[in-house]
Structure formats: C-alpha cells, structure tokens
N, CA, C and O atoms as a MOPAC input file, in Angstrom:
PM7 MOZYME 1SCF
protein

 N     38.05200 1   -10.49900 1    15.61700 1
 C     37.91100 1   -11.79600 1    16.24000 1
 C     37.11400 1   -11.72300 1    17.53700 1
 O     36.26000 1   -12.55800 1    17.83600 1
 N     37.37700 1   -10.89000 1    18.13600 1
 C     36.75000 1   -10.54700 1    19.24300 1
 C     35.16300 1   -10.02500 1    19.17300 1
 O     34.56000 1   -10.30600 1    20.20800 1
 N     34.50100 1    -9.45100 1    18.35100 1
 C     33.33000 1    -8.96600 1    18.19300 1
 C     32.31700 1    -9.78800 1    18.25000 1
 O     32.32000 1   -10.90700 1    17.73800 1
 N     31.20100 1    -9.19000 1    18.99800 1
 C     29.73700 1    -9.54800 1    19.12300 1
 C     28.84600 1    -9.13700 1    17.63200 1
 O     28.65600 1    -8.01100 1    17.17200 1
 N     28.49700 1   -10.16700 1    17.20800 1
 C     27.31200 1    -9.65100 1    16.23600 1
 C     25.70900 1    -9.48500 1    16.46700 1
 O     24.93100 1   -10.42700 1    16.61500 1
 N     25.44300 1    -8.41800 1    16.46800 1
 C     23.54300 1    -8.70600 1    16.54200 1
 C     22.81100 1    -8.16100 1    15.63800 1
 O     22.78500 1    -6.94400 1    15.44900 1
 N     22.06400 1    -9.10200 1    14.90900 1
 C     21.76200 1    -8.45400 1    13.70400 1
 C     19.89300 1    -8.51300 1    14.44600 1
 O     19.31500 1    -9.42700 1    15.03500 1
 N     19.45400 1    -7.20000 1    14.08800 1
 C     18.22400 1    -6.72600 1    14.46700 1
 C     16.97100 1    -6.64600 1    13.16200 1
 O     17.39700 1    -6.13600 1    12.12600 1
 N     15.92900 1    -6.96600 1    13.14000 1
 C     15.08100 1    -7.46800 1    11.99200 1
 C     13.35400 1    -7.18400 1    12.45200 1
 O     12.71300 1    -6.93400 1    13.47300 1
 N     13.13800 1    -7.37700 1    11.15900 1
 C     11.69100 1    -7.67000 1    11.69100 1
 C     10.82800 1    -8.48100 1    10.33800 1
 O      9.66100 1    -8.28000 1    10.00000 1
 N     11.69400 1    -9.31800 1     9.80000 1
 C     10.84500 1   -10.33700 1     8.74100 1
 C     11.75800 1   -11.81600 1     9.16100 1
 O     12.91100 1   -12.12900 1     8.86300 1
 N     10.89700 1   -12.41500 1     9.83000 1
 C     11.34400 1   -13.95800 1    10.60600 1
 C     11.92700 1   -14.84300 1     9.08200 1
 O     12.76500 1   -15.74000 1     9.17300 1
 N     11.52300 1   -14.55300 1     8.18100 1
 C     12.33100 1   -15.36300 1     6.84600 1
 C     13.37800 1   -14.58600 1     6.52500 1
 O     14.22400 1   -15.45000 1     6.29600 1
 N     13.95100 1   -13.47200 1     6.33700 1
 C     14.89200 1   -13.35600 1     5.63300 1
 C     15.90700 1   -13.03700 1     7.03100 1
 O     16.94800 1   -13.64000 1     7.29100 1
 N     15.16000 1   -11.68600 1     8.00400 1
 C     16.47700 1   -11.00000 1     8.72000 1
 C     16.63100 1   -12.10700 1     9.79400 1
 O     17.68100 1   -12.72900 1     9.62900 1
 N     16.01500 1   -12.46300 1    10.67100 1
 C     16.08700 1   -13.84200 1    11.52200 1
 C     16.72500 1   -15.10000 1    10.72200 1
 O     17.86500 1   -15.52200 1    10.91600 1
 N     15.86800 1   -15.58600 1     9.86000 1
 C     16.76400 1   -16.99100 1     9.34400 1
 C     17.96100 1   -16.70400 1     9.01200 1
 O     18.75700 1   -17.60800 1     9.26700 1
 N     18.40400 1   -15.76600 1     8.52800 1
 C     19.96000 1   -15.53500 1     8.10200 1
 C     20.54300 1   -15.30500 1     9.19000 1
 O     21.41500 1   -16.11400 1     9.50600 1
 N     20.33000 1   -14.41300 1     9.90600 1
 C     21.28900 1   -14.35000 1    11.29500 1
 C     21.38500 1   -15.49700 1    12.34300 1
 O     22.40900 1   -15.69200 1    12.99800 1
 N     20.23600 1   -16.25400 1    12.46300 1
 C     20.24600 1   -18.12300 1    12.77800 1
 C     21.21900 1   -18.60200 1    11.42500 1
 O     22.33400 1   -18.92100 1    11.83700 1
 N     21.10800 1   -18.72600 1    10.06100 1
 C     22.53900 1   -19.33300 1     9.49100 1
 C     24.00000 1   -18.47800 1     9.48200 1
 O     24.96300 1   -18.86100 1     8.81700 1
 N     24.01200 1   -17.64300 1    10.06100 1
 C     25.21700 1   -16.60700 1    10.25900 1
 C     25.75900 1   -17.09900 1    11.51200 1
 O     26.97300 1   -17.01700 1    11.69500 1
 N     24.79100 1   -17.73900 1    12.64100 1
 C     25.25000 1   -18.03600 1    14.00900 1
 C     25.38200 1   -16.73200 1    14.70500 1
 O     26.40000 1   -16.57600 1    15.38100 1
 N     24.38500 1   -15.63300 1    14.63800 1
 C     24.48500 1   -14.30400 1    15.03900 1
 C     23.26000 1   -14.47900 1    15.85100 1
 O     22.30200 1   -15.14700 1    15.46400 1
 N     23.32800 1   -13.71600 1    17.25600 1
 C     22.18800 1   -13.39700 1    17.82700 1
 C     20.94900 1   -12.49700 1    17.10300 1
 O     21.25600 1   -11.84300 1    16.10600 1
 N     19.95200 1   -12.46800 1    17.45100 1
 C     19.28200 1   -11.98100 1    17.04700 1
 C     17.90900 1   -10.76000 1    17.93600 1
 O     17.38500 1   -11.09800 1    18.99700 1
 N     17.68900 1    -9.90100 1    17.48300 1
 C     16.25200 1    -9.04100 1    18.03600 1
 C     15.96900 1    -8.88000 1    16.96600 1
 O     16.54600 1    -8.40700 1    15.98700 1
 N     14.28900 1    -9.61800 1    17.29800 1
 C     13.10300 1    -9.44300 1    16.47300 1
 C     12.41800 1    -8.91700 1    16.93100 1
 O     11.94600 1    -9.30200 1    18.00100 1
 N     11.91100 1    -7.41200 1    16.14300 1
 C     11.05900 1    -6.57300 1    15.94500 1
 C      9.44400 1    -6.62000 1    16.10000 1
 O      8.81200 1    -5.82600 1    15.40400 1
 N      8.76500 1    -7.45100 1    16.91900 1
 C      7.27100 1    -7.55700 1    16.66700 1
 C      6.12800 1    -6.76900 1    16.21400 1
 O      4.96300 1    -7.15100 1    16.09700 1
 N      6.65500 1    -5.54100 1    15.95900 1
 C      5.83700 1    -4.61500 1    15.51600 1
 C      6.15300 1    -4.42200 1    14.01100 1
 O      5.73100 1    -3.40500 1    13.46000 1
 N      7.00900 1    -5.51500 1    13.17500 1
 C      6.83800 1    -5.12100 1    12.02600 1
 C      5.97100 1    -6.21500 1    11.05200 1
 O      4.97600 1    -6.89600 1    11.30100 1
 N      6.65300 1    -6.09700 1    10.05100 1
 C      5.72600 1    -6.75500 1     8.62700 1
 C      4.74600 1    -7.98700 1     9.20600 1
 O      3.54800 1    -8.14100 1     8.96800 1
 N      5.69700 1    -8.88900 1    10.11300 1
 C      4.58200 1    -9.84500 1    11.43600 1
 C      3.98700 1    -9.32700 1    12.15700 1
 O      3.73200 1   -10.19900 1    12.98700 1
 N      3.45300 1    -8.27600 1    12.52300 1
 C      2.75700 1    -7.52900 1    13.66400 1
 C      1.38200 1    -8.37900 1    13.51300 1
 O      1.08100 1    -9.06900 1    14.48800 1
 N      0.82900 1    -8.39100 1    12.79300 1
 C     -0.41000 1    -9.04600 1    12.62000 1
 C     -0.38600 1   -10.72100 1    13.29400 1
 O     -1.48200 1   -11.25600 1    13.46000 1
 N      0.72700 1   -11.40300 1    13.61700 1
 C      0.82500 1   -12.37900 1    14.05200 1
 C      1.11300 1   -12.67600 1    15.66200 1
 O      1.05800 1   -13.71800 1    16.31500 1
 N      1.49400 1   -11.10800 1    16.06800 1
 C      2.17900 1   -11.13800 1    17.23900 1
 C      1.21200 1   -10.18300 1    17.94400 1
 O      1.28500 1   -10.14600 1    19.17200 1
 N      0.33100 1    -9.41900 1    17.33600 1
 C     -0.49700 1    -8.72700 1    18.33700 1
 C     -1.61800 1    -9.33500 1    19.57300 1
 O     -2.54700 1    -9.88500 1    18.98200 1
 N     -1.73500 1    -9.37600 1    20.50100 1
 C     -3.07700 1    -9.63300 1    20.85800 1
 C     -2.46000 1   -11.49100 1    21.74200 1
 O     -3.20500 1   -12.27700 1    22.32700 1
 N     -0.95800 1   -11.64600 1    21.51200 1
 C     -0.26500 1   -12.64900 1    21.50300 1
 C      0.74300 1   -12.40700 1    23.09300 1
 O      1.52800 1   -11.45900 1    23.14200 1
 N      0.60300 1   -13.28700 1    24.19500 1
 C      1.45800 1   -13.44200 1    25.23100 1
 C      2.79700 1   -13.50200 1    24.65600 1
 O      3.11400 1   -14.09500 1    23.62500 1
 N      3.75900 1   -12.63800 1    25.65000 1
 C      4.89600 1   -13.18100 1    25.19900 1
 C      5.43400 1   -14.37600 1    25.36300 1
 O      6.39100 1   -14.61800 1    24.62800 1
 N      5.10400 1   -15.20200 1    26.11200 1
 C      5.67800 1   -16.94000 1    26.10400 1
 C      4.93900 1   -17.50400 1    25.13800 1
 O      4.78000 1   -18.70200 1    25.37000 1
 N      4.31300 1   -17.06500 1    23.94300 1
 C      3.82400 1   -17.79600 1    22.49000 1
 C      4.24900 1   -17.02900 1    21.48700 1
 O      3.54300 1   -16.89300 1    20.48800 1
 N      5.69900 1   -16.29400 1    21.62400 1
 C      6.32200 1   -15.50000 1    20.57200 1
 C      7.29000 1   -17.04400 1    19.98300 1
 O      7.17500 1   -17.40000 1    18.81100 1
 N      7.97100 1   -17.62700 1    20.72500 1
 C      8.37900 1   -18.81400 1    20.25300 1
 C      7.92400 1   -19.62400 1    19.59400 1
 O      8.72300 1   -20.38600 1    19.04800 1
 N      6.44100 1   -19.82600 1    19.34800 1
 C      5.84300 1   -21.16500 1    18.84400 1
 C      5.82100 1   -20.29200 1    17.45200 1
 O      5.89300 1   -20.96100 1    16.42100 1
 N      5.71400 1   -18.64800 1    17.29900 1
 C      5.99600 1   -18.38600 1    15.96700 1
 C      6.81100 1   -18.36900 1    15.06400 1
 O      6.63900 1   -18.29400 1    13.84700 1
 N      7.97300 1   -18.45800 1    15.83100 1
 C      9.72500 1   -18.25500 1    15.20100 1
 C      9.41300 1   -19.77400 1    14.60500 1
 O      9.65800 1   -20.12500 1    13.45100 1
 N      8.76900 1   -20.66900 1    15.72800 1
 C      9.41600 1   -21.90800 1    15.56200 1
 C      8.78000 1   -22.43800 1    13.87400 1
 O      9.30400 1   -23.00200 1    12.91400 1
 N      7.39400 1   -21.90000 1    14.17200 1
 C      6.29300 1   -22.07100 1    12.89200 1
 C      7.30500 1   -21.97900 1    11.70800 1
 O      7.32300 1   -22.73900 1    10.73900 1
 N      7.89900 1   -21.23500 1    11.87000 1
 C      8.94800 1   -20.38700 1    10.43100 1
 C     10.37300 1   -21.13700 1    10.18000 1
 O     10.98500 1   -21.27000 1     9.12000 1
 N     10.67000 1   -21.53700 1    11.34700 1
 C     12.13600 1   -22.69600 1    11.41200 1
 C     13.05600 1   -21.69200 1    11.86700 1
 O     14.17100 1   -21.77000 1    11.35100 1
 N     12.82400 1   -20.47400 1    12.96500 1
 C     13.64000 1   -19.70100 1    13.19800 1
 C     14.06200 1   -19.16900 1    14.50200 1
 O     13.09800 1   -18.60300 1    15.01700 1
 N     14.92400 1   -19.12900 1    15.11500 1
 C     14.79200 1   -18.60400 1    16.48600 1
 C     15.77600 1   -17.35500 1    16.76400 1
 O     16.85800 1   -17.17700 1    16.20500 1
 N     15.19200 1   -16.53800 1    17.72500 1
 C     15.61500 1   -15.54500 1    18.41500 1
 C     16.04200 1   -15.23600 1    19.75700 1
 O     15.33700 1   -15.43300 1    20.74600 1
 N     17.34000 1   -14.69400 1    19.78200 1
 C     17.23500 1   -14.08400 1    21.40500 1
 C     16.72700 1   -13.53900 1    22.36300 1
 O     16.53500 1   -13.75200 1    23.56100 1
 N     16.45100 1   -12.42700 1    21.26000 1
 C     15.84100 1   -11.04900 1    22.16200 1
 C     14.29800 1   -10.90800 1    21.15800 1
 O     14.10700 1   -11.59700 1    20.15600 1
 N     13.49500 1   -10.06600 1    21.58900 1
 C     12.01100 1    -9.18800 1    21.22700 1
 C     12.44600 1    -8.23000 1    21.47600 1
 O     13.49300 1    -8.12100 1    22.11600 1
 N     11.49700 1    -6.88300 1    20.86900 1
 C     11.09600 1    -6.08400 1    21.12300 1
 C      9.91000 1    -5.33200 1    20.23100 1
 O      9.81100 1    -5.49700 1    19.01500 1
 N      9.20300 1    -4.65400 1    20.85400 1
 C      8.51900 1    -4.15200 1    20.13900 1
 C      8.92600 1    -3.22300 1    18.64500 1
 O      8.97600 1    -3.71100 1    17.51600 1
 N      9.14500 1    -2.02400 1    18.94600 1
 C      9.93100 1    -1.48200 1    18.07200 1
 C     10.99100 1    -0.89500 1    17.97100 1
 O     11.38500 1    -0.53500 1    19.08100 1
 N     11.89000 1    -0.52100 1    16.87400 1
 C     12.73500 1     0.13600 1    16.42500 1
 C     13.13600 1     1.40400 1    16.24900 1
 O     12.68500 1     1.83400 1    15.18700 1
 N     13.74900 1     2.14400 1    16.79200 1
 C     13.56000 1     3.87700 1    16.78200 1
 C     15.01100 1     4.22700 1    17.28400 1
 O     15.61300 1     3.65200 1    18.19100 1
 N     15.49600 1     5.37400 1    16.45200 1
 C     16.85800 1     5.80000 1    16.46900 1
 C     16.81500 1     7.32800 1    16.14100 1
 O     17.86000 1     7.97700 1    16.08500 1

C-alpha cells in the first residue's frame, strides 16, 4: 500500500502510455527507439512530443545502464 511505482521506458506508446493508464510515474529514455525524434531537440520541446503521442512523463533521461 505504501509503495512508489516508476516504471522506466523508452517507446512513448506502449512503456509511457501504460504507466500514464497505470497512474505510475514515469522516466523516458530519449535515447531509445525515439532517439531520432529527440535528438538535436531542447529539452523544453521534449513535451510537445509526449504530447504528439497522448502521453506524459515525469522524468527524462538520456540513457539506461545498470
């Protein structure tokens, strides 16, 4: 009951929109399968892309590494 969820992604249709219908925060990955959309891109126009898609996020980051 107590737990934080954050589900971390990098395809704005499946791992983002689901964690927006889960009601889970979210970090999106810009360096993945969208990289081509986000390169070369300010970060205060990472939003107008989520939004393009019907999706929003908390957090960015570039990439993923563990």
């Amino acid at each position: 009951k107590n737990e934080n969820i954050l589900a971390i992604g990098d395809n704005i249709r499946t791992d983002i929109k689901g964690a927006n219908n889960m009601k889970f925060d979210s970090l999106f990955i810009t360096e993945g399968i969208h990289k081509k959309e986000f390169s070369n891109l300010p970060i205060e126009d990472y939003d107008k892309i989520l939004k393009k898609y019907g999706a929003k996020t908390n957090y960015y980051q570039e990439r993923l590494s563990w």
